[in-house]
C-alpha positions in Angstrom: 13.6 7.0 -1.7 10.0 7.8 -2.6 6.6 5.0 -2.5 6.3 4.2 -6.2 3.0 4.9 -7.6 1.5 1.8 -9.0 2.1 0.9 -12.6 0.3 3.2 -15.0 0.2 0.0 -17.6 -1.2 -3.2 -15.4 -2.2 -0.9 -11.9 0.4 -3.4 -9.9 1.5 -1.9 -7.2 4.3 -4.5 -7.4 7.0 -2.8 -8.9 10.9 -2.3 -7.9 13.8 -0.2 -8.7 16.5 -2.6 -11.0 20.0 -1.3 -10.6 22.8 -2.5 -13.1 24.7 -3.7 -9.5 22.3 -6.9 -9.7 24.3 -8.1 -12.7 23.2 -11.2 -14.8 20.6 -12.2 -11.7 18.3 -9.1 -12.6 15.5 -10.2 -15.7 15.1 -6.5 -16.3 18.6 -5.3 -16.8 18.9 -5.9 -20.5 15.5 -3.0 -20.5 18.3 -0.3 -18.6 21.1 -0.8 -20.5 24.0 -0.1 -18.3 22.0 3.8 -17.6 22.2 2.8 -13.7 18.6 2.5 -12.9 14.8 2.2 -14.0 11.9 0.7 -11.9 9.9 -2.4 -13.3 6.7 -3.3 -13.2 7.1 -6.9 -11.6 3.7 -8.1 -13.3 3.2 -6.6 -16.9 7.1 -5.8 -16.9 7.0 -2.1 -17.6 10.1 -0.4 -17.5 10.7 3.5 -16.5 12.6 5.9 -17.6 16.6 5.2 -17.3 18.1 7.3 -14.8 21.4 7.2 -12.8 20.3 6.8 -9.0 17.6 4.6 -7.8 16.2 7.5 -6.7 16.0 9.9 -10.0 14.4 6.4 -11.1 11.6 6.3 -9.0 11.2 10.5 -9.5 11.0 9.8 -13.1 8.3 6.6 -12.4 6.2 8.5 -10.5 6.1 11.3 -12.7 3.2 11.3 -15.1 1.1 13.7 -17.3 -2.2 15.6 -15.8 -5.1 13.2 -16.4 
């Protein structure tokens, strides 16, 4: 899986991919909704996109528009 760029909300660089495998003992998985995956910003608590692998997640997080 890819480095995860830092959180384009807060600038945390301490963010992880959720996965709904981590049941009830994951705070974020109510934000993915049984999709499979998202990363979370583990300061602000930003969620990504929903994706089905951890790693489409982190593609998806680390995708971002042209500044």
């Amino acid at each position: 899986m890819s480095v995860l760029r830092s959180c384009p909300f807060c600038g945390s660089g301490k963010n992880d991919v959720v996965t709904d495998e981590l049941g009830e003992k994951s705070p974020a998985l109510a934000m993915i909704n049984g999709a499979g995956a998202a990363v979370a910003c583990l300061v602000c608590k930003a969620t990504g996109p929903n994706a089905k692998t951890p790693e489409q997640a982190a593609e998806k997080w680390n995708t971002r528009l042209p500044e």
